[in-house]
N, C-alpha and C positions, 0 to 999 in steps of 0.2 A: 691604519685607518679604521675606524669605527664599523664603516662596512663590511668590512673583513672578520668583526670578533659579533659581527651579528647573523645566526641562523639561519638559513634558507628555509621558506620563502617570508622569511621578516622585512627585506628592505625593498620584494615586491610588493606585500600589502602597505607598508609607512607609505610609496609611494602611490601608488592605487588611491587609497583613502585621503592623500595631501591633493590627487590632483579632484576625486569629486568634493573635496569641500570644496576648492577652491573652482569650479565649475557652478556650484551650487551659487557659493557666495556672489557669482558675478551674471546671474541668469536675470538678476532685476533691472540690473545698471547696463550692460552692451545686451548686443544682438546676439542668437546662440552659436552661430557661428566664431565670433568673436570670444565668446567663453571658452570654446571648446579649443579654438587656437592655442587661447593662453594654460589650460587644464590640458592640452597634450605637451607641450611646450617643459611645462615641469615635469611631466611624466619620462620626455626624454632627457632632460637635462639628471633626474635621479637614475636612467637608465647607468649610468657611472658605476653605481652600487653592486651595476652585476658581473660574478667573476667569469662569465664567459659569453660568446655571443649568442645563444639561446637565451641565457638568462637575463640580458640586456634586451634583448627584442621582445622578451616576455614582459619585462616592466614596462619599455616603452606603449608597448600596443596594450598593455591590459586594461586601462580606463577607453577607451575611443570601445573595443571589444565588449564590454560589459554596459556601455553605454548603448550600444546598440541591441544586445540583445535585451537589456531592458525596456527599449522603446522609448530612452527619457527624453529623446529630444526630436525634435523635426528638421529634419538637416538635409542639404543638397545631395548628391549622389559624391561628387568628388572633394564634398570635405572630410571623406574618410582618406583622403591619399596626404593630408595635413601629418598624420603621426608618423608614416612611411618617410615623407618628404625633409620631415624635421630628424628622423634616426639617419638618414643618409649622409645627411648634412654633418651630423657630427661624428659618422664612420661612413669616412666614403667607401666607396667599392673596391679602390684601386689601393686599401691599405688594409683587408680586410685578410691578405696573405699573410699578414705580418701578426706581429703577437697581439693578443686583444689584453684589454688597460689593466693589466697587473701593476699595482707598485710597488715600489721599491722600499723594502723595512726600513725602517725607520737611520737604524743603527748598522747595516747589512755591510758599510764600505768603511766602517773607523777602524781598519786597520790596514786600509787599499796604500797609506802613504808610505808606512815602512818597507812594504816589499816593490811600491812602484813610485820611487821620490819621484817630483818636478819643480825645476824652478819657480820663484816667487813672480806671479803673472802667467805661465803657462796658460796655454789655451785648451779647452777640455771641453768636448763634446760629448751632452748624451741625447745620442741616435732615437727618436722616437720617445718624447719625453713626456707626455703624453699631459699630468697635471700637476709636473715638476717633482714628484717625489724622490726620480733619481737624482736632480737637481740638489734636491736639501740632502741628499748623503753625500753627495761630491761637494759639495760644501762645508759638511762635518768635517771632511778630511785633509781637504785642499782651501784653507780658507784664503788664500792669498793665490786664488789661481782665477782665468779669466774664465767662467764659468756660461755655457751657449746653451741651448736646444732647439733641436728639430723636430717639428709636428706637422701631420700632415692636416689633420682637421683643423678648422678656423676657430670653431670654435672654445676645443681643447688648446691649441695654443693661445690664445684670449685669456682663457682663465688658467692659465702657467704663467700666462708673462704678470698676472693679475698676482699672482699666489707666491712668485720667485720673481721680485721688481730688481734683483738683485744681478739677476742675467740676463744675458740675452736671448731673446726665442726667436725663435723666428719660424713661419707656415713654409714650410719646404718638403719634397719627399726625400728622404735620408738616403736613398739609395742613387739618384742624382747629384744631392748633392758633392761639393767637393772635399773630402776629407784629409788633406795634405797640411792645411794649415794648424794641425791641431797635433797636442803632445799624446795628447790618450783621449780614443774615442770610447762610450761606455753604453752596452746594451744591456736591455733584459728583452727576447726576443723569444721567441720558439726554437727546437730544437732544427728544424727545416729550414732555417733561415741565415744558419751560423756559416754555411761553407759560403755561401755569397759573401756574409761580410767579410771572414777570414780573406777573399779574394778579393776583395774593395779597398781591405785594409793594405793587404800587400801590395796591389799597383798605386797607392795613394799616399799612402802614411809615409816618412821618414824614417830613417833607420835608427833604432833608438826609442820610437815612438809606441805606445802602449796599445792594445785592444785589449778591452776589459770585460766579460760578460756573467751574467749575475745567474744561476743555476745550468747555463749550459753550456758543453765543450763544444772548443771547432775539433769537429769528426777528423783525422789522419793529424793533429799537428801536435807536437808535445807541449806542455803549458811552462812559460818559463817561470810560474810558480802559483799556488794555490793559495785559499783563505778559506775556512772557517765560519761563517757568517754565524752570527745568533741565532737560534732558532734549528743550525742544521746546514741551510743554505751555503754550496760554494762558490766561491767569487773565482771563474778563472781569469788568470792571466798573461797574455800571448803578446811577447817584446819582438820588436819589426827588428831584421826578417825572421817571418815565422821557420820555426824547428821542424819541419815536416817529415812524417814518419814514411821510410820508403817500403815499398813492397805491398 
């Protein structure tokens, strides 16, 4: 993604400066609250840009923040809870344990099919898909496979199912969800979050059926084989039932 080969703080200033034009430009025509809706509104919608959740709360809030201390507008008291209310919305609370919006390289899974075949239709989940990038590499690799994703925001799964019309998405939290029906389910998660799924996968998954995850191991279980990714990145890979290391 482009965001990624841009600088820090570059795609907080692009978006800083995207949202007071467009603040400025609209101070004549709506009422300033109404500006300022629409000028946080894109401020969190580029919060996207940032690689962690500091740096996302920092793009969202920097225009409302700077707008204030400059004094440029005359606003109620609780239209400062507008840029708060719009960041929650697109990372709620209750998936904020979970890994914050890495994607998925480009190229990271083109070689996920020789050490993890599936039949033509296979069903293949990726857990937490956030705005489809793991999508377009299970794609690259599986193109004849029935291609899903789970998101827990509405409006990152909006614009997945927008960006990847090709699967299906759907607004779920991945760890409710049921994971039985599916041949290989595929994360890129935090390193905290692997022995849950490893346990999700194992009372759920079928035998034979894949867990896949994109830089990090499940802690105690041996990987029924590794990958190489460009750039460095390992893809591991863990065939149900998991090999668990005793002791």
């Amino acid at each position: 993604m482009l965001a990624l080969r841009m600088p820090w703080p570059l795609p907080a200033l692009i978006a800083w400066a995207g949202a007071w034009l467009i603040f400025v430009a609209l101070q004549r025509a709506v009422p300033p609250v109404a500006a300022l809706l629409v000028a946080c509104l894109l401020g969190t919608a580029a919060s996207v840009l940032g690689g962690s959740w500091w740096r996302r709360g920092l793009i969202a809030a920097g225009f409302p923040l700077s707008l204030a201390l400059l004094g440029a507008a005359s606003l109620p008291t609780w239209a400062w809870l507008v840029p708060l209310s719009l960041l929650l919305l697109v990372y709620p609370l209750n998936a904020w344990r979970d890994a914050p919006l890495f994607p998925t390289p480009r190229h990271a899974l083109q070689a996920l099919a020789v050490q993890a075949p599936l039949p033509p239709g296979a069903r293949v989940l990726d857990a937490g898909c956030g705005l489809g990038d793991g999508l377009k590499a299970l794609r690259q690799a599986y193109p004849a496979a029935q291609l899903e994703g789970l998101e827990w925001s509405w409006p990152l799964r909006l614009l997945c199912a927008v960006l990847c019309p090709w699967a299906r998405v759907r607004r779920a939290d991945m760890w409710k969800a049921d994971w039985s029906p599916y041949h290989m389910v595929y994360l890129f998660q935090r390193p905290e979050s692997m022995a849950r799924a490893a346990a999700k996968a194992e009372a759920e998954l079928a035998p034979g059926a894949w867990l896949v995850s994109l830089e990090f191991a499940v802690p105690g279980v041996l990987p029924s084989a590794q990958l190489r990714a460009p750039g460095g990145r390992v893809v591991w890979l863990y065939r149900m039932p998991l090999n668990r290391v005793e002791g």
